[in-house]
C-alpha positions in Angstrom: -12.8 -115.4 98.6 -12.1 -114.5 94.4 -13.0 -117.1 92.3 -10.5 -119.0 91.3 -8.5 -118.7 94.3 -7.7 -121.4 96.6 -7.0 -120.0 100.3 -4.1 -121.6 102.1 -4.3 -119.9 105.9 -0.9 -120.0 107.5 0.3 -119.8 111.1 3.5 -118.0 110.1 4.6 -114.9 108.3 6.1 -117.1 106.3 5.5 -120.0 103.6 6.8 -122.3 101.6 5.4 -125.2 99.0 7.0 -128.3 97.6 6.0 -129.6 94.5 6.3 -133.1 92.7 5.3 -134.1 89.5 4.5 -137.3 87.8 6.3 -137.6 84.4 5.5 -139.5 81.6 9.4 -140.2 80.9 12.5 -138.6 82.4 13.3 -137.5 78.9 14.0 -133.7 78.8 10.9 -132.8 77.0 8.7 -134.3 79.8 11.2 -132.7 82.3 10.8 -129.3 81.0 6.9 -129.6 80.8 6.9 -130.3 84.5 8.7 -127.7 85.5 6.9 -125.1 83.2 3.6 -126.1 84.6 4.9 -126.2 88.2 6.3 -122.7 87.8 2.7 -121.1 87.0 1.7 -121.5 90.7 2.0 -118.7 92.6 2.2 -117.7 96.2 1.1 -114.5 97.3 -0.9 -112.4 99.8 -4.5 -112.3 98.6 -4.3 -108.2 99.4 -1.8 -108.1 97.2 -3.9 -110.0 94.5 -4.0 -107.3 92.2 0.0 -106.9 91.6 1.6 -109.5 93.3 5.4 -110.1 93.9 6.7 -113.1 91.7 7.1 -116.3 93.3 10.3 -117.5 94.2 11.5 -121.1 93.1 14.1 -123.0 94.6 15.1 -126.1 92.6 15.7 -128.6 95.5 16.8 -131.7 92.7 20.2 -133.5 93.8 19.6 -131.4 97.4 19.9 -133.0 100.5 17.2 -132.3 103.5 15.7 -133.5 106.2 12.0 -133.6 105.5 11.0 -135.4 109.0 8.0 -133.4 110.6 8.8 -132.5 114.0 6.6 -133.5 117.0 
């Protein structure tokens, strides 16, 4: 494994991540620096490490799901 790399093994051909941050406010300055910093994860094949496909973001605020895990 590359340094710097953290190695997320999935059962799927698929993934997905859901992020959540801690403001200091819910001013739009604070909002904005979360979502910036959030946005500089990325999700990618590691063989694909050396040009990998941009990371798609779905902004889930004010979206209804069901989050139960299924048993």
């Amino acid at each position: 494994m590359p340094a710097g790399y953290i190695r997320l093994q999935s059962d799927t051909y698929s993934g997905f991540a859901l992020l959540r941050s801690n403001l200091a406010s819910h001013g739009d300055a604070d909002m904005a620096k979360s979502v910036a910093y959030g946005k500089q994860i990325q999700i990618y094949r590691l063989a694909k490490a050396a040009a990998p496909t941009p990371t798609d973001f779905t902004d889930a605020f004010d979206t209804m799901f069901d989050s139960t895990i299924p048993l």
